[in-house]
ZAVO-420874 format. One line per field, with one value per residue (C-alpha): residue in one letter; residue number from 1; chain; x, y, z. Coordinates in Angstrom, 3 decimals, decimal comma. Each point is the difference from the previous one (the first is absolute). Example, Ala and Ser with C-alpha at 12.3 -4.5 7.8 and 13.67 -1.06 7.14 Angstrom:
// residues 2
residu	[a s]
num	[1 2]
chaine	[A A]
px	[12,300 1,370]
py	[-4,500 3,440]
pz	[7,800 -0,660]
This chain:
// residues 344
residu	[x x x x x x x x x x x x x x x x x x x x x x x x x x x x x x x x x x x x x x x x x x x x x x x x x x x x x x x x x x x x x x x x x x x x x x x x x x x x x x x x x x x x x x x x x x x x x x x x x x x x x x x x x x x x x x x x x x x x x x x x x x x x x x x x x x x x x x x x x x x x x x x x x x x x x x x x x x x x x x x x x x x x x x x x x x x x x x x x x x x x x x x x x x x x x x x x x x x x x x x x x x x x x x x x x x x x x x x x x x x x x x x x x x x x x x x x x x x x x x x x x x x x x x x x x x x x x x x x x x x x x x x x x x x x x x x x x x x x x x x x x x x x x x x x x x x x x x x x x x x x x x x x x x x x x x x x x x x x x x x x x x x x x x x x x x x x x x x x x x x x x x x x]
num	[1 2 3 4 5 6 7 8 9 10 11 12 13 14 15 16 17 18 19 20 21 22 23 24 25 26 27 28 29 30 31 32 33 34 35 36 37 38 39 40 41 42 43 44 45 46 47 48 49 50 51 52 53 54 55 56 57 58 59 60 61 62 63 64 65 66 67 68 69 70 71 72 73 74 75 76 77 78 79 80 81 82 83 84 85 86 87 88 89 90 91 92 93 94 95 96 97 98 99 100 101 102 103 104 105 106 107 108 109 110 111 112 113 114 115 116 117 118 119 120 121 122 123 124 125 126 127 128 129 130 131 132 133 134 135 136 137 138 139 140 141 142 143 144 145 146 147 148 149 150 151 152 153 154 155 156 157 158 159 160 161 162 163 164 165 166 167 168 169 170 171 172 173 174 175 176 177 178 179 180 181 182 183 184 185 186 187 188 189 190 191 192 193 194 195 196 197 198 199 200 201 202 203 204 205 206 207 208 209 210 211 212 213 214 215 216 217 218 219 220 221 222 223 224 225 226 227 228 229 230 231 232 233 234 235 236 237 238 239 240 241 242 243 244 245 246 247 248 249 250 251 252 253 254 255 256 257 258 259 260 261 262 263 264 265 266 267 268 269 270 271 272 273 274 275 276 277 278 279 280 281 282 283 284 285 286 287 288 289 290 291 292 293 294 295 296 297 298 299 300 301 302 303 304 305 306 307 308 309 310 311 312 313 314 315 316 317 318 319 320 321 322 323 324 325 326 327 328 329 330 331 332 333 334 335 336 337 338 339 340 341 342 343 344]
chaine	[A A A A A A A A A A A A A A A A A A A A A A A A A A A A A A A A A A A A A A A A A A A A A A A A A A A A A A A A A A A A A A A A A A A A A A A A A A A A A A A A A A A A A A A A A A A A A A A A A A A A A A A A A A A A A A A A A A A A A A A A A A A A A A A A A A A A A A A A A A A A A A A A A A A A A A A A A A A A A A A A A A A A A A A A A A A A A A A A A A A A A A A A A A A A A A A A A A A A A A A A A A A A A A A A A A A A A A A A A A A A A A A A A A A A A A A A A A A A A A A A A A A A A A A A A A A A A A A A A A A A A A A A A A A A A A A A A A A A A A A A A A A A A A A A A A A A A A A A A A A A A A A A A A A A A A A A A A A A A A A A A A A A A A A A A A A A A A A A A A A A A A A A]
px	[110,803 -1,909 -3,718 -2,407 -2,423 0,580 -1,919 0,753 -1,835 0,280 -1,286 -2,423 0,548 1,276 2,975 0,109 2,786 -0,555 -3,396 -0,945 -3,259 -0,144 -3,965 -2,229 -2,854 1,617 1,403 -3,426 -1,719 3,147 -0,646 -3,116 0,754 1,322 3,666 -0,678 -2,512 2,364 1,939 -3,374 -1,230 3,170 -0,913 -3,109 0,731 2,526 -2,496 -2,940 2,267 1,297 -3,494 -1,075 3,394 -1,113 -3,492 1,184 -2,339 2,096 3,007 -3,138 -1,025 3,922 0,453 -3,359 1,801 3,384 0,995 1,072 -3,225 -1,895 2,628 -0,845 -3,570 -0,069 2,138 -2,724 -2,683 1,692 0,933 -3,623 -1,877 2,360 -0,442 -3,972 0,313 1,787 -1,937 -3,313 1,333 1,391 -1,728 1,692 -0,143 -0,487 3,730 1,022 -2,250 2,348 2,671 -0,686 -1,705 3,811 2,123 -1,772 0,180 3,831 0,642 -2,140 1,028 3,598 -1,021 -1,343 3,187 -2,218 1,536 -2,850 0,581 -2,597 -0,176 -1,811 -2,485 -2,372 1,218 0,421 -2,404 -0,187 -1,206 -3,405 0,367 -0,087 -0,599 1,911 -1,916 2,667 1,772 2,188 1,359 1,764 1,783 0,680 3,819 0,592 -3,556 0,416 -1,548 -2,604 -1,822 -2,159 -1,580 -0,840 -2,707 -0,082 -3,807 -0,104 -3,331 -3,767 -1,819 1,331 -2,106 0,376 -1,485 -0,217 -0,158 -3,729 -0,097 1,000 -2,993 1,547 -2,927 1,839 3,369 2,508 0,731 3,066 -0,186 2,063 -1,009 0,532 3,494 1,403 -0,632 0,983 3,584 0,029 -0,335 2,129 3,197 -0,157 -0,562 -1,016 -1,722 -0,548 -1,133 -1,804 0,805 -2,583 0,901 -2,115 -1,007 -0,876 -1,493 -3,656 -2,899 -0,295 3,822 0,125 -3,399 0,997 4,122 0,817 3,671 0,151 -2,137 0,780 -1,892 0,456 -0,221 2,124 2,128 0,341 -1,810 2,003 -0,602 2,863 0,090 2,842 -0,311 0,813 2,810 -1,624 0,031 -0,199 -2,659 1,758 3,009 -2,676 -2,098 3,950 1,105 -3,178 0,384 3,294 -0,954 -2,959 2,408 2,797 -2,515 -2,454 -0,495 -0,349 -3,382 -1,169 -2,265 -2,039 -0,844 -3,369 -0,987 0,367 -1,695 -3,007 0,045 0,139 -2,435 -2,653 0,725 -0,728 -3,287 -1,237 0,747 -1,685 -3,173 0,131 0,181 -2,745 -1,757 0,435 -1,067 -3,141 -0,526 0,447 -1,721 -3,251 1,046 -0,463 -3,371 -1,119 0,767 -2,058 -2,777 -0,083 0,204 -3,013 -1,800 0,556 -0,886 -3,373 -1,068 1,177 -2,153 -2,880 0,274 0,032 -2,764 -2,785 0,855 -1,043 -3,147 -1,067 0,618 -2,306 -2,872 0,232 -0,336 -1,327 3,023 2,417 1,781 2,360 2,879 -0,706 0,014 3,124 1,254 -1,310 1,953 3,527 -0,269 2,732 -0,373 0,496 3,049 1,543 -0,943 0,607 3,777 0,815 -0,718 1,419 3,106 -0,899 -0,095 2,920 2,033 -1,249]
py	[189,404 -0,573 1,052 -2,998 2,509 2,140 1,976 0,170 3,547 -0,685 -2,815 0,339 -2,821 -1,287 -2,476 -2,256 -1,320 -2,730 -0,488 -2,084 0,613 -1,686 0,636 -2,343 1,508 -0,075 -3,245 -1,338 1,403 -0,754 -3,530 -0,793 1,508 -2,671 0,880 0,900 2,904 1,957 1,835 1,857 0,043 1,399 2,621 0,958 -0,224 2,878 1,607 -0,093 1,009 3,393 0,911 -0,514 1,834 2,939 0,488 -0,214 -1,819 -2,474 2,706 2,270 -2,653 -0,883 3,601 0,313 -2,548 1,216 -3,040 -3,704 -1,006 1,550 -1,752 -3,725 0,765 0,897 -3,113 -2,614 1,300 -0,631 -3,704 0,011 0,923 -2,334 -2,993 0,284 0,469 -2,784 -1,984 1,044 -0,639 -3,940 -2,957 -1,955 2,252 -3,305 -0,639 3,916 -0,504 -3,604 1,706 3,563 -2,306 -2,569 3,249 2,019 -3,597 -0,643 4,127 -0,036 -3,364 1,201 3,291 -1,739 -2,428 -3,296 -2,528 -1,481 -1,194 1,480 -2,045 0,718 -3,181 1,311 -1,421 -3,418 -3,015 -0,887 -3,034 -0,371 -1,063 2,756 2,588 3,459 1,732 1,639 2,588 0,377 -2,187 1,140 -2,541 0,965 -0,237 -1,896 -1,918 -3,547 0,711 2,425 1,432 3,080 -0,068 3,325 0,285 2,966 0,771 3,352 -0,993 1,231 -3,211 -1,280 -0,181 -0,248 -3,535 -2,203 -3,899 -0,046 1,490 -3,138 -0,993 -3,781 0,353 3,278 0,751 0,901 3,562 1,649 1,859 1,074 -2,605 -2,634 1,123 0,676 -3,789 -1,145 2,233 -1,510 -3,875 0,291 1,727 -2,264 3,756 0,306 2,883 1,862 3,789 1,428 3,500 2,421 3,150 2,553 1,782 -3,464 -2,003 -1,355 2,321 -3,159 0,189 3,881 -0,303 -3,363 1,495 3,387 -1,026 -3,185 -3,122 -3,581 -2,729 -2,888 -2,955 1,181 3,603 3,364 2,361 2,911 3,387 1,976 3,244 -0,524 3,323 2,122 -3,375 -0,096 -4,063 0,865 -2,427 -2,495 0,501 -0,197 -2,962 -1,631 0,286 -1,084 -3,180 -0,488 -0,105 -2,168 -2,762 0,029 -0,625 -2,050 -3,166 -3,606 -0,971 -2,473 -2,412 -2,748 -2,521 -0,901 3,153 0,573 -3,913 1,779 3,099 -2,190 -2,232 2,651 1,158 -3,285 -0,557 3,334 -1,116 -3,131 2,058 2,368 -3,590 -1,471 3,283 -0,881 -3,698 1,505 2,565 -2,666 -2,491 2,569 0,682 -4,059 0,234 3,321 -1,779 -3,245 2,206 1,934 -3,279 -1,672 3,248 0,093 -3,788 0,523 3,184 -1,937 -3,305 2,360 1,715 -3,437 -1,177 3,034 -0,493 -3,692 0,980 3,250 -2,413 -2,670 2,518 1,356 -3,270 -2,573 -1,971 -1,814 -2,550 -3,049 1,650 3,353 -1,135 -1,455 3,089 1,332 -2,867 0,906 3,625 0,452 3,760 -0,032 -1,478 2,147 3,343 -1,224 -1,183 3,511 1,610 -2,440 1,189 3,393 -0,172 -2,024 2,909 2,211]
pz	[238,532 -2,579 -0,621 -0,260 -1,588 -3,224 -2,309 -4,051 -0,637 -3,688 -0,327 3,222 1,911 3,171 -0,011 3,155 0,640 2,645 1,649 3,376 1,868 3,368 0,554 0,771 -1,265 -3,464 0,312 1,061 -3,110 -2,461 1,076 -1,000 -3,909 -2,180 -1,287 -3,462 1,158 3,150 -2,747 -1,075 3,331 1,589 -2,792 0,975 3,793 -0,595 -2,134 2,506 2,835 -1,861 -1,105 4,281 1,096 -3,163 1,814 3,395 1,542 2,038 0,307 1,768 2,232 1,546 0,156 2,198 2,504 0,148 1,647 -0,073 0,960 -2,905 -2,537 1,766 0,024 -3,605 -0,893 2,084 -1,718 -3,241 1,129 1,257 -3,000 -2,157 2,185 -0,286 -3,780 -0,335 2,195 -1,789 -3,101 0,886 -0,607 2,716 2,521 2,476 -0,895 0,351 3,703 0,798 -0,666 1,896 3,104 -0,061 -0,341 3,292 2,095 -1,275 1,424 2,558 2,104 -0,889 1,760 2,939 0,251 -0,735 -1,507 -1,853 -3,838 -2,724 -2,885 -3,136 -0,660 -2,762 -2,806 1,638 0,946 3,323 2,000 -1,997 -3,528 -2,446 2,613 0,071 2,904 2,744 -1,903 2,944 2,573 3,443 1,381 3,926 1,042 2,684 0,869 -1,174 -3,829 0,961 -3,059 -1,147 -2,938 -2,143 -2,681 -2,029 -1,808 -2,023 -0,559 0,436 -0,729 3,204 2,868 3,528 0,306 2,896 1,035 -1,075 -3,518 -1,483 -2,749 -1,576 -2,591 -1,916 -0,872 2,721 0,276 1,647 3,283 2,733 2,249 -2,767 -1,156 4,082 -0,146 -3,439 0,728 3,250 -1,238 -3,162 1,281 3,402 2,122 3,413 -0,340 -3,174 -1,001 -3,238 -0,959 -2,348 -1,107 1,107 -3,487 -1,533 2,937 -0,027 1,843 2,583 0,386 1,383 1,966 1,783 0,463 1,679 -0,843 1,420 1,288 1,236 -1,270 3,068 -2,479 -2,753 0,723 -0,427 -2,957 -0,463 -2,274 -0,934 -1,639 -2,964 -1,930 3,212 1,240 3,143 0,726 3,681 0,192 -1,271 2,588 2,995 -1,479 -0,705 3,650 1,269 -2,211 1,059 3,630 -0,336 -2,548 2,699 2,992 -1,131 1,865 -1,459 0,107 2,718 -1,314 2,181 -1,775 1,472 -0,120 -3,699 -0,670 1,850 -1,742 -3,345 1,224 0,905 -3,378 -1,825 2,193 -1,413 -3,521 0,261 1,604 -3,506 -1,972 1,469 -0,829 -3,350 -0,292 1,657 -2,784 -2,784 1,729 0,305 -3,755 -1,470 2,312 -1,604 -3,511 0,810 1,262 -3,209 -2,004 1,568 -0,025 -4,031 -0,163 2,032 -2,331 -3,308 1,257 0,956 -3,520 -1,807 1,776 -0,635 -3,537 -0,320 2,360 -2,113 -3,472 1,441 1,441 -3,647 -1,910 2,657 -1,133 1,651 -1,690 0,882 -2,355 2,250 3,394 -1,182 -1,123 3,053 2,367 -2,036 0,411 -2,937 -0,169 3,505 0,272 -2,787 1,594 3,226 -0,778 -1,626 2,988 1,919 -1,692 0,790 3,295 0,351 -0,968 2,358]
């Protein structure tokens, strides 16, 4: 047979003859270097690896072990450490996370003999116009078009959030509560989860969620832990969803009842209006208070002028009682603050 591996000695080099690596930890880093560059990389790798073998550093480790397991171990640490380079490194690690959350749910329902469908929906609109949220949808076999709906937020400007924290005089901001619904709505789920990594999650995020929480109105926040694959949570918080989609009840809704409940509502609104014509009501009085109190001081003003000019001179003409009967400089101060006031 012949050798696949041979060594020129005068021209010191090694001729391969045919080389296949089935590896995946090779394969994974070979496929993220663009074609032109695995030549010199190859290079190097072999390089590197000679060097490490020349110091014995990993040869002393495996020969500590003496055994299978110290050959695996040595390998997942590798994959390890490359996966969280890699990850670091990314600038779309919330498609690497889509893709790492769709492959565990395809394996793991397969595992469990579930015949659910996992579709990837991230780079798709849904129901509302323009709208991507739902990276994931589950669609549950057998249940009449039953539906989760999977958000995934690598994210630490997301907050927890709840029914209350809406503010319409700002800009909307994301939160978990907020995209459990949105998902929800725009890929027509039943129930719907969002999924945060635990090294990138917001402080609110790990204090509110040892793992996993249910929100009633919306679903389930879950935090995973993708740099060690542990999406355990995310297989508990699934099955619980599951559960909850297939046995939830159709609402019952009386319609008397709900005309009250909307009715009580509507009385209270009209309460807070009337509140309001009362304010600006008191406010038009306040203003025509103010104005006759400016027109009394202005007349008052006017007046002790014309007295002090006559006890000065012991005149009083026709022309300046008629002066004094117009009031002209009255009536101009008076109408700028008129104007004045009418802003207020």
């Amino acid at each position: 047979m012949a050798r696949s591996i041979s060594l020129d000695n005068q021209l010191k080099r090694v001729e391969i003859n045919s080389f296949v690596v089935e590896n995946e930890l090779i394969h994974g880093y070979f496929s993220g270097v663009p074609e032109a560059d695995r030549e010199e990389r190859l290079f190097k790798a072999l390089y590197i690896g000679v060097l490490a073998l020349m110091e014995e550093r990993l040869g002393a480790f495996l020969a500590k072990t003496k055994n299978e397991l110290g050959t695996e171990l040595e390998y997942l640490k590798i994959l390890f450490d490359m996966k969280k380079f890699t990850y670091d490194k990314t600038t779309g690690k919330g498609k690497l996370a889509e893709r790492d959350i769709f492959d565990f749910l395809t394996g793991y329902l397969k595992k469990k003999n579930i015949a659910d469908t996992v579709t990837l929906t991230g780079d798709k609109a849904g129901d509302l116009p323009r709208n991507k949220t739902g990276d994931i949808v589950c669609d549950i076999a057998d249940n009449g078009g039953k539906r989760i709906a999977i958000e995934c937020k690598f994210d630490k400007g997301v907050a927890l959030g709840d029914s209350t924290a809406v503010n319409i005089t700002q800009k909307r901001a994301d939160t978990a509560w907020s995209q459990l619904l949105e998902a929800q709505v725009n890929r027509g789920a039943d129930i719907s989860l969002i999924v945060f990594d635990k090294g990138t999650a917001s402080a609110s995020i790990v204090k509110a969620c040892d793992g996993v929480i249910f929100l009633p109105e919306v679903g389930f926040v879950v935090v995973i832990d993708s740099q060690k694959d542990d999406y355990t949570n995310l297989a508990i918080a699934y099955l619980l969803a599951r559960d909850i989609a297939i046995h939830a009840k159709p609402v019952e809704l009386d319609k008397d009842t709900l005309a009250a409940l909307v009715n009580r509502i509507v009385t209270e609104m009209r309460d807070f209006l009337s509140i309001r014509a009362l304010v600006e009501a008191n406010i038009e009085n306040n203003r025509e208070i103010l104005k006759k109190m400016q027109k009394g001081l202005l007349t008052v003003e006017f007046t002790a002028e014309y007295l002090s000019q006559f006890l000065q001179s012991g005149i009083m003409t026709r022309k300046d009682f008629l002066d004094f009967t117009r009031a002209e400089d009255i009536r101009t101060k008076y109408k700028a603050i008129e104007q004045g006031l009418e802003k207020i």
